[in-house]
PDB file of the backbone (N, CA, C, O) and the ligand in Angstrom, with CONECT records:
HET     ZN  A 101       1
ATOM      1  N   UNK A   1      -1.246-151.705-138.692  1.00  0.00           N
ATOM      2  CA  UNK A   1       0.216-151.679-138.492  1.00  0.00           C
ATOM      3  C   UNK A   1       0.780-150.272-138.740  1.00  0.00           C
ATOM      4  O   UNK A   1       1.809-149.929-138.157  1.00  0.00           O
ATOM      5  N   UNK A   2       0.086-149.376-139.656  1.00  0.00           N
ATOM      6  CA  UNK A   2       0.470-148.279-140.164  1.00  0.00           C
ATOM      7  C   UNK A   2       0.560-147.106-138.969  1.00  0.00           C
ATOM      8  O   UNK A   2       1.272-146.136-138.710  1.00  0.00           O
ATOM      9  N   UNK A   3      -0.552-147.764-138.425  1.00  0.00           N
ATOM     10  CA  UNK A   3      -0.839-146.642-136.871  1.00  0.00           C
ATOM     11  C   UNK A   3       0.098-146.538-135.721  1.00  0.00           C
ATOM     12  O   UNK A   3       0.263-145.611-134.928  1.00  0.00           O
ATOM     13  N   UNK A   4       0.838-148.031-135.836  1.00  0.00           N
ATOM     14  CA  UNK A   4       1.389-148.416-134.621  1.00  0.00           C
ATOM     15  C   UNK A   4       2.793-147.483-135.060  1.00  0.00           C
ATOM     16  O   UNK A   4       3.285-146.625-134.327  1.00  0.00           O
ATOM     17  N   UNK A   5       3.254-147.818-136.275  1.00  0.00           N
ATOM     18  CA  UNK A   5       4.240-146.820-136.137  1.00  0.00           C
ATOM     19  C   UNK A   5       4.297-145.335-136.022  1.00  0.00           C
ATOM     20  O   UNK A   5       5.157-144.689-135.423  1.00  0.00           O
ATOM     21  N   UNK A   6       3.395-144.937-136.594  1.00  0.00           N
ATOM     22  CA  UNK A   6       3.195-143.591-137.004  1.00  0.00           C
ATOM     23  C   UNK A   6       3.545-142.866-134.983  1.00  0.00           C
ATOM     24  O   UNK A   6       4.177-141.959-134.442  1.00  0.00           O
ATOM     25  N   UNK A   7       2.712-143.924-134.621  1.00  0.00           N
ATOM     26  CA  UNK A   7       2.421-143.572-132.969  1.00  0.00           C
ATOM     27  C   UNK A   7       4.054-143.536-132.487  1.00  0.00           C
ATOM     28  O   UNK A   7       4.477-142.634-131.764  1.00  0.00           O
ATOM     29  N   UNK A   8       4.842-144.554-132.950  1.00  0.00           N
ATOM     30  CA  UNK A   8       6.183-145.075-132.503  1.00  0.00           C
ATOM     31  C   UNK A   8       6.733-143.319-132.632  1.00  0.00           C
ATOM     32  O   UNK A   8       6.915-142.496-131.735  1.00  0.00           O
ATOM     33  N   UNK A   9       6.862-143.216-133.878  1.00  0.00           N
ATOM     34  CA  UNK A   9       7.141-142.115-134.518  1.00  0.00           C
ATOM     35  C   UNK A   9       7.194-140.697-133.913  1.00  0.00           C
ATOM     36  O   UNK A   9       8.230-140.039-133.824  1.00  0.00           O
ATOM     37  N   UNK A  10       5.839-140.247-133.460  1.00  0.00           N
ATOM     38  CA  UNK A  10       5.654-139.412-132.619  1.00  0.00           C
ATOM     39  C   UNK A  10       6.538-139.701-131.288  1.00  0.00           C
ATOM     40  O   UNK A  10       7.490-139.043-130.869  1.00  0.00           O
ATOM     41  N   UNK A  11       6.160-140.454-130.938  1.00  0.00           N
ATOM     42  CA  UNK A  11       6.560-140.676-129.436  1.00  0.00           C
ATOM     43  C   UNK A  11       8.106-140.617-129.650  1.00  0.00           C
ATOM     44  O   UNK A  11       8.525-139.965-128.694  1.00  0.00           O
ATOM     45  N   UNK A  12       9.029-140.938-130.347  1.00  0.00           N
ATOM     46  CA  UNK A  12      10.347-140.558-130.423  1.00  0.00           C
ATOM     47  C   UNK A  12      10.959-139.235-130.582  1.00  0.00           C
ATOM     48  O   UNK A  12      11.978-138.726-130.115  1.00  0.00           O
ATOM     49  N   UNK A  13       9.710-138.680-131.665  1.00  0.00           N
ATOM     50  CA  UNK A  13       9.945-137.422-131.870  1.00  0.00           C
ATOM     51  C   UNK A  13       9.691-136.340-130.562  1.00  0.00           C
ATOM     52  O   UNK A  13      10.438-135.375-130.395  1.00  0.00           O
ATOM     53  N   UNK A  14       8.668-136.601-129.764  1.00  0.00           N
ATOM     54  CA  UNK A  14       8.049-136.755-128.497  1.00  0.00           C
ATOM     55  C   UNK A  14       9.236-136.227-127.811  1.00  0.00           C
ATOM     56  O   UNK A  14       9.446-135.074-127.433  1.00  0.00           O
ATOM     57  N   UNK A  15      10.218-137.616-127.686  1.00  0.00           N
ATOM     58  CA  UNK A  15      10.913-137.573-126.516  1.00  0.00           C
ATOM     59  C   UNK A  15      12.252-136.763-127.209  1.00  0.00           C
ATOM     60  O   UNK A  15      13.067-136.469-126.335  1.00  0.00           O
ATOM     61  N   UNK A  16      12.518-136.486-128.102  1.00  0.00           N
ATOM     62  CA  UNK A  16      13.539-135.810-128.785  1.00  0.00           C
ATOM     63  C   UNK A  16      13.329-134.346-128.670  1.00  0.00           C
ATOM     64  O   UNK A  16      14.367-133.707-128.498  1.00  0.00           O
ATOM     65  N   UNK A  17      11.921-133.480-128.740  1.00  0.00           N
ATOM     66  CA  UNK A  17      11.238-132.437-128.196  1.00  0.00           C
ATOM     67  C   UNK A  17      12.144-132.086-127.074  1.00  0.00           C
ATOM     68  O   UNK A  17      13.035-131.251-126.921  1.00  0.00           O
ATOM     69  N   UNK A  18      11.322-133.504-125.955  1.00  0.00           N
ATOM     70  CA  UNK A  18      11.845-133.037-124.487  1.00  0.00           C
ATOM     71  C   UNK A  18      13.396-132.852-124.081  1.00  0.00           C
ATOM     72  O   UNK A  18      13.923-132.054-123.306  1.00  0.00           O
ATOM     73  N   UNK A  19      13.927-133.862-124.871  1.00  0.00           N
ATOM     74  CA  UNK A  19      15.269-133.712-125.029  1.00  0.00           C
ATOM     75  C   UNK A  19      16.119-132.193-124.886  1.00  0.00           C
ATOM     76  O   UNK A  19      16.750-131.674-123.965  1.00  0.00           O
ATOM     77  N   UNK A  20      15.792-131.787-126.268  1.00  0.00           N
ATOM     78  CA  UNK A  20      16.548-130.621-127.107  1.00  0.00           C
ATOM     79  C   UNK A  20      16.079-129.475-126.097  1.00  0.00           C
ATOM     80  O   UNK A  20      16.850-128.571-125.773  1.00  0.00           O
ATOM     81  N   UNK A  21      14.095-129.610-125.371  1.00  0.00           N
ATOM     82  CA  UNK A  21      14.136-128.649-125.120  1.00  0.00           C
ATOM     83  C   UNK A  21      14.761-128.459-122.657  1.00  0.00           C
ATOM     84  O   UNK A  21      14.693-127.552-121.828  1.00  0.00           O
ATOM     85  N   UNK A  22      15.112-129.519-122.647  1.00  0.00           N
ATOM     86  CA  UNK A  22      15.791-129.786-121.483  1.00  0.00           C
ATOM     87  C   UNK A  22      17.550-128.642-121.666  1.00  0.00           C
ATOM     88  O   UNK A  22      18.215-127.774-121.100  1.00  0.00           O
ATOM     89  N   UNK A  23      17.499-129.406-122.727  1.00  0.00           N
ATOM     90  CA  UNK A  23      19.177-128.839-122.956  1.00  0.00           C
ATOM     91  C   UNK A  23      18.998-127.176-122.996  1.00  0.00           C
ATOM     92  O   UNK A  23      19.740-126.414-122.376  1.00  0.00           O
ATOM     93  N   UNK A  24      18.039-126.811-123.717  1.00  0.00           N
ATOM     94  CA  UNK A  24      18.010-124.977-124.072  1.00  0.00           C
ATOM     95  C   UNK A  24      17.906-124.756-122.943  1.00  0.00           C
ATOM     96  O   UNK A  24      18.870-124.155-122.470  1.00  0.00           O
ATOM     97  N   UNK A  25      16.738-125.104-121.951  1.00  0.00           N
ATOM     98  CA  UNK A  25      16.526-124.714-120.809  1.00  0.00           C
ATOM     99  C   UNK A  25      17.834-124.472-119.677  1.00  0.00           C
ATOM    100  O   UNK A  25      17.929-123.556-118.860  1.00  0.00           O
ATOM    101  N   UNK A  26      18.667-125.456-119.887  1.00  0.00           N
ATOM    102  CA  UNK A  26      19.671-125.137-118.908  1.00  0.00           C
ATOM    103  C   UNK A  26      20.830-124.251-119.145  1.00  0.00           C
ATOM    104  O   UNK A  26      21.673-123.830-118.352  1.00  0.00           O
ATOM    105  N   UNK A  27      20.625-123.986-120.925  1.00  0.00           N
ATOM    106  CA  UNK A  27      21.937-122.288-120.812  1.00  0.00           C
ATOM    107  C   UNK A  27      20.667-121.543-120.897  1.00  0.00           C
ATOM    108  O   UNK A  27      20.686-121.376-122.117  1.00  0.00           O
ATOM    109  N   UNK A  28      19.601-120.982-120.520  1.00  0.00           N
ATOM    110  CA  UNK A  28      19.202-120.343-120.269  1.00  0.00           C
ATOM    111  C   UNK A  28      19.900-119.431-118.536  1.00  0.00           C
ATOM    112  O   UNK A  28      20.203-119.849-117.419  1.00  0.00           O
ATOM    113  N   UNK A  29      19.879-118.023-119.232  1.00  0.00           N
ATOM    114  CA  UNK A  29      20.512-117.336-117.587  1.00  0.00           C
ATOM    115  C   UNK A  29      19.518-117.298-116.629  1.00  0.00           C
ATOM    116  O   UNK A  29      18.311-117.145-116.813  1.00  0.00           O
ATOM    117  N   UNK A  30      20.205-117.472-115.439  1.00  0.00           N
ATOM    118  CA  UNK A  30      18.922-117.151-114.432  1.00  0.00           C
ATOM    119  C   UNK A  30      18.393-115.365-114.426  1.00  0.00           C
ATOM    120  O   UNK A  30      19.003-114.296-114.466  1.00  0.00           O
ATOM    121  N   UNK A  31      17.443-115.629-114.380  1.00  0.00           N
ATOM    122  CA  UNK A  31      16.750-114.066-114.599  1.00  0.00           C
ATOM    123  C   UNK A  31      17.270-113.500-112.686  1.00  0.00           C
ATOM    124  O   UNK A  31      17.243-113.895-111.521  1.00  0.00           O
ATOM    125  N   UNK A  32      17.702-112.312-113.571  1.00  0.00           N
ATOM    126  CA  UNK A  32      17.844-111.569-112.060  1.00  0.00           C
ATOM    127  C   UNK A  32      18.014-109.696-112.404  1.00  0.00           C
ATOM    128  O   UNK A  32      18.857-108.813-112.563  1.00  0.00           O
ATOM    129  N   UNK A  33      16.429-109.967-112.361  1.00  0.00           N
ATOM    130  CA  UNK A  33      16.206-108.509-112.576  1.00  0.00           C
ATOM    131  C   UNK A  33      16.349-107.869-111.612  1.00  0.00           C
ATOM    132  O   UNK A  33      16.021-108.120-110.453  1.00  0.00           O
ATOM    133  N   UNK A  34      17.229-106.351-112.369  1.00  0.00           N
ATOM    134  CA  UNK A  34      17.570-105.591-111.418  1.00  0.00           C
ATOM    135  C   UNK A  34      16.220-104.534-110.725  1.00  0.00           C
ATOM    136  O   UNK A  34      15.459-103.937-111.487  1.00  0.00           O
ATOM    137  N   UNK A  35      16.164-104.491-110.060  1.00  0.00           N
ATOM    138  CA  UNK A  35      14.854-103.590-108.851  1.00  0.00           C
ATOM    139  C   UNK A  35      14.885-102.468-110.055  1.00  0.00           C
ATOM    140  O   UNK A  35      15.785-102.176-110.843  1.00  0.00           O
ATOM    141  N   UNK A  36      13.442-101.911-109.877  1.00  0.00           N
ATOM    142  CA  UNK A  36      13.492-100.891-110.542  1.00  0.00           C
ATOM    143  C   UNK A  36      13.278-100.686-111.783  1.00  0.00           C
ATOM    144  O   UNK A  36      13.376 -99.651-112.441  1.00  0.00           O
ATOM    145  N   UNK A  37      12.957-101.807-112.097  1.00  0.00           N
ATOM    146  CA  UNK A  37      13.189-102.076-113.828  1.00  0.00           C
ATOM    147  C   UNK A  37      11.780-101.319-114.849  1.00  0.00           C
ATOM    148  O   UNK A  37      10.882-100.720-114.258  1.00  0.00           O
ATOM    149  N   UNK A  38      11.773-101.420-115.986  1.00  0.00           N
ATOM    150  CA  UNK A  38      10.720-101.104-116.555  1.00  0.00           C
ATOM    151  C   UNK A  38       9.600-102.158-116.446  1.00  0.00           C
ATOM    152  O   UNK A  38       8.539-101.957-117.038  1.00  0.00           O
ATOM    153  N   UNK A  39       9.897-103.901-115.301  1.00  0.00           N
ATOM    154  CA  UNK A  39       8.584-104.767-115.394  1.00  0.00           C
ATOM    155  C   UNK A  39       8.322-104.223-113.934  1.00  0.00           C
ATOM    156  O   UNK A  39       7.319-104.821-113.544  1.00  0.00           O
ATOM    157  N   UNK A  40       8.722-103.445-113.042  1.00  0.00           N
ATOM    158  CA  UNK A  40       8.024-102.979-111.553  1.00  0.00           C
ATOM    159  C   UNK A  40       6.617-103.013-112.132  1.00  0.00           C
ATOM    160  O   UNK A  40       6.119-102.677-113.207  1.00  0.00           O
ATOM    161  N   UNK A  41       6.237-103.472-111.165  1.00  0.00           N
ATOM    162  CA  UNK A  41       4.919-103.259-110.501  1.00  0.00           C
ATOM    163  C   UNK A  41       4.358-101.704-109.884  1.00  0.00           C
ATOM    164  O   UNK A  41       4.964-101.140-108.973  1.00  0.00           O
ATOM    165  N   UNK A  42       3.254-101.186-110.457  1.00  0.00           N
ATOM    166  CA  UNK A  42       3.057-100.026-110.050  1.00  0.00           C
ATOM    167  C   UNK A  42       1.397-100.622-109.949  1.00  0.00           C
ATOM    168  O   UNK A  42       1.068-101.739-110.350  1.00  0.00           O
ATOM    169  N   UNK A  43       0.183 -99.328-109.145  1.00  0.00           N
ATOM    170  CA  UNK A  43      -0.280 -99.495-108.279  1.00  0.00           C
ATOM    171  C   UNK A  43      -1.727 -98.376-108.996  1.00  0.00           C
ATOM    172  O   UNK A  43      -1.720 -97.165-108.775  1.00  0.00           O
ATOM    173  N   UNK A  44      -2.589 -98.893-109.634  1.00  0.00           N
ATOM    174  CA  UNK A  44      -3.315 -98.076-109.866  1.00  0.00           C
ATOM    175  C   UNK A  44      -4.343 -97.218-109.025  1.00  0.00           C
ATOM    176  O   UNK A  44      -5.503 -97.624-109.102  1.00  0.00           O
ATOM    177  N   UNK A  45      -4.130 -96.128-108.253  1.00  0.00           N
ATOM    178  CA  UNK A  45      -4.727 -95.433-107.941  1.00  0.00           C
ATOM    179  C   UNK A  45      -6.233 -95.249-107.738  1.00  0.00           C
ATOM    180  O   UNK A  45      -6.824 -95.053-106.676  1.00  0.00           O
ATOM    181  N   UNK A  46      -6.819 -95.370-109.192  1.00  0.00           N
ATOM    182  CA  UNK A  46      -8.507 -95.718-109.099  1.00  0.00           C
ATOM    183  C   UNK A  46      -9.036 -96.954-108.816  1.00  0.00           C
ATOM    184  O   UNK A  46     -10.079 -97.026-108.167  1.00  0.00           O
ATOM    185  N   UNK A  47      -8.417 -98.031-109.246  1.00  0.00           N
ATOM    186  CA  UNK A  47      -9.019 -99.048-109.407  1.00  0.00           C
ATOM    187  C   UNK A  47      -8.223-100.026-108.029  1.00  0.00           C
ATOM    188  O   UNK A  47      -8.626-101.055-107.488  1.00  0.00           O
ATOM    189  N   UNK A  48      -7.343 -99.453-107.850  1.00  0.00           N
ATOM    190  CA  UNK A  48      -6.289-100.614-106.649  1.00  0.00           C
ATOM    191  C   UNK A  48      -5.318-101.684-107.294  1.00  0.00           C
ATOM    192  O   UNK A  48      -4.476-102.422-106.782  1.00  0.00           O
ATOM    193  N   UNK A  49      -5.788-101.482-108.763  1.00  0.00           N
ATOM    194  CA  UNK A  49      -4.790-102.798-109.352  1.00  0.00           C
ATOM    195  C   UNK A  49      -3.684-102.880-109.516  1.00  0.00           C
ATOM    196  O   UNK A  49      -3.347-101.697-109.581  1.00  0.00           O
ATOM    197  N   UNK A  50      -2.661-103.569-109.662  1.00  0.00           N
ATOM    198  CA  UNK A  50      -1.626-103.534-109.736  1.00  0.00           C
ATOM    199  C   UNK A  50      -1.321-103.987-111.641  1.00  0.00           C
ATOM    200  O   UNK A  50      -1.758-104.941-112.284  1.00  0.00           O
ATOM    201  N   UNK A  51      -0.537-102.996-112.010  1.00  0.00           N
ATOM    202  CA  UNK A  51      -0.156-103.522-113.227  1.00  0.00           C
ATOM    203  C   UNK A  51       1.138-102.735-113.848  1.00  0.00           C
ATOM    204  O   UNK A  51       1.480-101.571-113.638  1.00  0.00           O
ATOM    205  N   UNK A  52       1.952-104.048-114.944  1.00  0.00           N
ATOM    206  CA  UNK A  52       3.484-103.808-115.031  1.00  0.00           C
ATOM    207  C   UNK A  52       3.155-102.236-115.504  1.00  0.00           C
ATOM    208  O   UNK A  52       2.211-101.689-116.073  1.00  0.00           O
ATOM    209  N   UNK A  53       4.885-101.660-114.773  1.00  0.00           N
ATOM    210  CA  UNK A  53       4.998-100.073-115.503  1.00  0.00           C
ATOM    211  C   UNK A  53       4.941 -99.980-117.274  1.00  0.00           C
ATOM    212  O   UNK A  53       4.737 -98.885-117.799  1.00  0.00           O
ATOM    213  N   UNK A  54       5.084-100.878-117.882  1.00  0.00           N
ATOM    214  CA  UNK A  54       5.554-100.769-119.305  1.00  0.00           C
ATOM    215  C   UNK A  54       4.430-101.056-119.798  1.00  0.00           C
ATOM    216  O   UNK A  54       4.339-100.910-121.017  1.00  0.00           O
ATOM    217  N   UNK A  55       3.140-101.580-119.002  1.00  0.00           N
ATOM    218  CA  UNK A  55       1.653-101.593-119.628  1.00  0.00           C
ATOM    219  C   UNK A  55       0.709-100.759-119.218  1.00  0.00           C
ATOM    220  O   UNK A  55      -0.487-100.972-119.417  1.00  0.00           O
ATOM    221  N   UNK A  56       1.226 -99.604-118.532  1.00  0.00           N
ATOM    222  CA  UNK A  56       0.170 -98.980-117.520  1.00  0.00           C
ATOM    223  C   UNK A  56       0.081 -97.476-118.643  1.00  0.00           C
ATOM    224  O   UNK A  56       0.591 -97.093-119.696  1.00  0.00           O
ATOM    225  N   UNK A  57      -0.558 -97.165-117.982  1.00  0.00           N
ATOM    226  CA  UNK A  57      -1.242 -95.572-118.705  1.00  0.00           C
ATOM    227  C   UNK A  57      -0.897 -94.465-117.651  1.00  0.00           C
ATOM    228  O   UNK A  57      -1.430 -94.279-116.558  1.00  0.00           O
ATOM    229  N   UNK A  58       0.066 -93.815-118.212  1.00  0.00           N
ATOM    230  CA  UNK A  58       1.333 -93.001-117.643  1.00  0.00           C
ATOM    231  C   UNK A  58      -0.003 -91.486-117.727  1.00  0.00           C
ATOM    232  O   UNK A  58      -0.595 -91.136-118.747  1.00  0.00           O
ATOM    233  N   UNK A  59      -0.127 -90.939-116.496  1.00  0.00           N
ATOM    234  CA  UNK A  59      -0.666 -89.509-116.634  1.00  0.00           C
ATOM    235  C   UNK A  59      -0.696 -88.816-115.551  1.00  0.00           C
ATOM    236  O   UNK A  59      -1.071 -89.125-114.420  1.00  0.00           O
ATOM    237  N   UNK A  60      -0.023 -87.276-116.224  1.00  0.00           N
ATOM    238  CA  UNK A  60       0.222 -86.612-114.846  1.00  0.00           C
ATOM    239  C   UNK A  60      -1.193 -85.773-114.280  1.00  0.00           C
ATOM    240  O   UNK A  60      -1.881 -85.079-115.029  1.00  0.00           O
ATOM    241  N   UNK A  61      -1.340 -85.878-113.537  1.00  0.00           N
ATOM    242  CA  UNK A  61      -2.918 -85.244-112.374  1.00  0.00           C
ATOM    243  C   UNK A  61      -1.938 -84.041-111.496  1.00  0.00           C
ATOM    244  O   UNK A  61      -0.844 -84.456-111.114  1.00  0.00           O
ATOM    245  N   UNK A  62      -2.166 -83.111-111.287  1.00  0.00           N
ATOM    246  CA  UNK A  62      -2.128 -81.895-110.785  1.00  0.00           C
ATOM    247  C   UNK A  62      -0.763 -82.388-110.895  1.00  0.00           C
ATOM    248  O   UNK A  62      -0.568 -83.429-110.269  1.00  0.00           O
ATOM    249  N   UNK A  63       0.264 -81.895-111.549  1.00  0.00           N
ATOM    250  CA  UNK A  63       1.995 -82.256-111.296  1.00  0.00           C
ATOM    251  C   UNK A  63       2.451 -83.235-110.866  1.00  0.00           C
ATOM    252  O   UNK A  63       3.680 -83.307-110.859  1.00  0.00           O
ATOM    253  N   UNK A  64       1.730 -84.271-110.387  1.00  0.00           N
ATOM    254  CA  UNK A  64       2.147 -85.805-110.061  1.00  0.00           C
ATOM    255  C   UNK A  64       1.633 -86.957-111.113  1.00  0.00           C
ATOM    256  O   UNK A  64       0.586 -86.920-111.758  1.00  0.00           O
ATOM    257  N   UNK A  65       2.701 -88.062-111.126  1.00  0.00           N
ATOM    258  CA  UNK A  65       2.409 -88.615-112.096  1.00  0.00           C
ATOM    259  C   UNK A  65       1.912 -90.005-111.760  1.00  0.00           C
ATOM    260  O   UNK A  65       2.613 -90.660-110.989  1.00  0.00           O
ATOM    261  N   UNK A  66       0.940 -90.479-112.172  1.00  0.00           N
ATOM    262  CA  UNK A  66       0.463 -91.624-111.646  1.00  0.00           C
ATOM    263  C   UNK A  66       0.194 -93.000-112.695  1.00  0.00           C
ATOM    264  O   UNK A  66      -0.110 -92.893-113.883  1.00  0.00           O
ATOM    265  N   UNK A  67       0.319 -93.857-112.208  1.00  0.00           N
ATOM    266  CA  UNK A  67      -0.091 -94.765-113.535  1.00  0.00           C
ATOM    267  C   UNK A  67      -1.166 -95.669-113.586  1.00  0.00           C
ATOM    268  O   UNK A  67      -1.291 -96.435-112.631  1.00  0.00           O
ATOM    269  N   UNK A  68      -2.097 -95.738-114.666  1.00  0.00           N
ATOM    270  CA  UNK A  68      -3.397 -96.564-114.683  1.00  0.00           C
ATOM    271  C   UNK A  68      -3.332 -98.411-115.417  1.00  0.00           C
ATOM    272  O   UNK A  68      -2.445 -99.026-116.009  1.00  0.00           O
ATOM    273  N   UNK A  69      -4.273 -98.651-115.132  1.00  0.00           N
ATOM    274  CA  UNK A  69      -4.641 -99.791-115.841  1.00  0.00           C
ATOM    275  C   UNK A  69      -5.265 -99.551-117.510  1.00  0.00           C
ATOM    276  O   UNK A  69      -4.909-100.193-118.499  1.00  0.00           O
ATOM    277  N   UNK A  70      -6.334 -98.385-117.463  1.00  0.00           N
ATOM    278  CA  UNK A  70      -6.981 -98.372-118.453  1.00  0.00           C
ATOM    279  C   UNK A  70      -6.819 -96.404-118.807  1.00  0.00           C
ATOM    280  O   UNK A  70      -6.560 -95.498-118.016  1.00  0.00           O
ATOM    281  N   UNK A  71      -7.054 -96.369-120.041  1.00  0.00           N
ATOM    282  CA  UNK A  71      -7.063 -94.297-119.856  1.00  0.00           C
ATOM    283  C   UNK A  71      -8.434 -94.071-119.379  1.00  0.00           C
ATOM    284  O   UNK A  71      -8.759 -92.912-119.122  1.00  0.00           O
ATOM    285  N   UNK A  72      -9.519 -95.291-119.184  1.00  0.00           N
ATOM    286  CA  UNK A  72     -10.626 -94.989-118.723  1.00  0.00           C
ATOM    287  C   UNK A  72     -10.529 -94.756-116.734  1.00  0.00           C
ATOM    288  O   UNK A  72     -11.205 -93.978-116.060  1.00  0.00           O
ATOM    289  N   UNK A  73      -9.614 -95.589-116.322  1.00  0.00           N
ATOM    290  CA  UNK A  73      -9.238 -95.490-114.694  1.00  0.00           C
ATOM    291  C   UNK A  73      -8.605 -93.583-115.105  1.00  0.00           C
ATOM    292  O   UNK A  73      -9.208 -92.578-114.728  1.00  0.00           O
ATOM    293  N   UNK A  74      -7.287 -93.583-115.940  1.00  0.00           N
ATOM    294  CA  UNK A  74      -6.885 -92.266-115.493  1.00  0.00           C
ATOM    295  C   UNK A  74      -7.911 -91.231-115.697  1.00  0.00           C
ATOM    296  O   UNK A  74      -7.752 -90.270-114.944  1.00  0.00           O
ATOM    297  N   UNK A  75      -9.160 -91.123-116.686  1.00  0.00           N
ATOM    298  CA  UNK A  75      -9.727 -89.887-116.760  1.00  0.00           C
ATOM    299  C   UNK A  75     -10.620 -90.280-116.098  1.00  0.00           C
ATOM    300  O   UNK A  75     -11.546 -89.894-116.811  1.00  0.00           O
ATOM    301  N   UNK A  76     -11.283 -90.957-114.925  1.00  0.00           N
ATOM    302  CA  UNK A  76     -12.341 -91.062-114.021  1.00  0.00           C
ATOM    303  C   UNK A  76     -11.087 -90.002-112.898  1.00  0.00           C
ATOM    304  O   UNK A  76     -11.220 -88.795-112.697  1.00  0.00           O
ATOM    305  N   UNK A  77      -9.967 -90.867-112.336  1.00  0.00           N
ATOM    306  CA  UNK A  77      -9.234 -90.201-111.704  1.00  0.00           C
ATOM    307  C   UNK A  77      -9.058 -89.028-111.745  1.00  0.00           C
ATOM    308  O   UNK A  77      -9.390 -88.245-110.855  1.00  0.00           O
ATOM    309  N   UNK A  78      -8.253 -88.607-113.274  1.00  0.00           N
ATOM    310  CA  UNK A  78      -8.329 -86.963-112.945  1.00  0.00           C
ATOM    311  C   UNK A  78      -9.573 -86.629-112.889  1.00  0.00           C
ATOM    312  O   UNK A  78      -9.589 -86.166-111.748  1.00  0.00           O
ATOM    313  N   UNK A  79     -10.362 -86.546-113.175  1.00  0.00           N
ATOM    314  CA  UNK A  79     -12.179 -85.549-113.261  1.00  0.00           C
ATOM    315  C   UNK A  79     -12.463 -85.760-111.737  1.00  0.00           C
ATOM    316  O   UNK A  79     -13.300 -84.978-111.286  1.00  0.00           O
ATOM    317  N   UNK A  80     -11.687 -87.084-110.439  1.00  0.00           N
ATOM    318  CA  UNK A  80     -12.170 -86.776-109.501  1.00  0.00           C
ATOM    319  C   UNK A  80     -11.196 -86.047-108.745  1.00  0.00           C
ATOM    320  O   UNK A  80     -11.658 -85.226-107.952  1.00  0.00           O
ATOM    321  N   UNK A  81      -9.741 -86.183-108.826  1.00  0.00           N
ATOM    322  CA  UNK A  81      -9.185 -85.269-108.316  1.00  0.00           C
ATOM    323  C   UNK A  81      -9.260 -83.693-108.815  1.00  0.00           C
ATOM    324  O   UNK A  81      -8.639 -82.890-108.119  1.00  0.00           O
ATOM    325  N   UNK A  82      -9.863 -83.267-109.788  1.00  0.00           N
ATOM    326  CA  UNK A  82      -9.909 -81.891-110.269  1.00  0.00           C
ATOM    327  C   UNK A  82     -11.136 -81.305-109.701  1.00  0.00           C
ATOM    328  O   UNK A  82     -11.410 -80.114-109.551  1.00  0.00           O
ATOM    329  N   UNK A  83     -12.001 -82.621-109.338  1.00  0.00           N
ATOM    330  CA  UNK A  83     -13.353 -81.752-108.423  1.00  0.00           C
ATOM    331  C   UNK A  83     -12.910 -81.752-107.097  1.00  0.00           C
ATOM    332  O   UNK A  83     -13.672 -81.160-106.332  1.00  0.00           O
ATOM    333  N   UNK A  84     -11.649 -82.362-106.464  1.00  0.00           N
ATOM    334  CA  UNK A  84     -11.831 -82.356-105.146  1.00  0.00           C
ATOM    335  C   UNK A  84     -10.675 -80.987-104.869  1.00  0.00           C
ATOM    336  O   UNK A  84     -10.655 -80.345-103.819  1.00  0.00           O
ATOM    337  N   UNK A  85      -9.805 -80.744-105.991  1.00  0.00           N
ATOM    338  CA  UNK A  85      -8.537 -79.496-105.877  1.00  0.00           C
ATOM    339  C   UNK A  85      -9.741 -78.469-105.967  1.00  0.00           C
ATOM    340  O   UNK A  85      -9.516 -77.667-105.060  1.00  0.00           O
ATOM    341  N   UNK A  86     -11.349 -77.959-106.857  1.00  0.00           N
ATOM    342  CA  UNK A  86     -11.971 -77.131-106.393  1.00  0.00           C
ATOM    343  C   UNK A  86     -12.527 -76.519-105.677  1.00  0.00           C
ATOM    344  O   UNK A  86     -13.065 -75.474-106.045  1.00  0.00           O
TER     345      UNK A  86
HETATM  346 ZN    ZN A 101      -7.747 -99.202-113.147  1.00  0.00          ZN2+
END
């Protein structure tokens, strides 16, 4: 008998969860990021990947600035663009 409630229990609490978290959800604002933002998408160069600007590995190669996935993509990159500017 002890189980059956305990179960009751949950399951109210359960649906009280879904409840409360229905309600947050709807004053939540709609996201409407402006273009351009610090989550753009940028374009790694060595590897082809795409990853957010605010996680990427910012490094400038001959006066241009490019952004990586790893500092291991940017220093393969520069060492191959510095053999190909020779
Ligand atoms: Zn990479």
């Amino acid at each position: 008998m002890g189980i059956l409630r305990l179960l009751l229990i949950v399951f109210v609490g359960y649906l009280a969860y879904r409840f409360i978290r229905s309600a947050f959800a709807k004053k939540q604002i709609p996201r409407t990021e402006p273009k351009g933002s610090i989550d753009e998408m940028v374009q790694d160069p060595q590897c082809k990947t795409y990853i957010p600007m605010r996680q990427a590995e910012a490094r400038y190669v001959n006066g241009k600035k490019y952004y990586f996935c790893s500092a291991r993509c940017a220093d393969e990159f520069e060492s191959q663009n510095k053999e190909a500017k020779l």
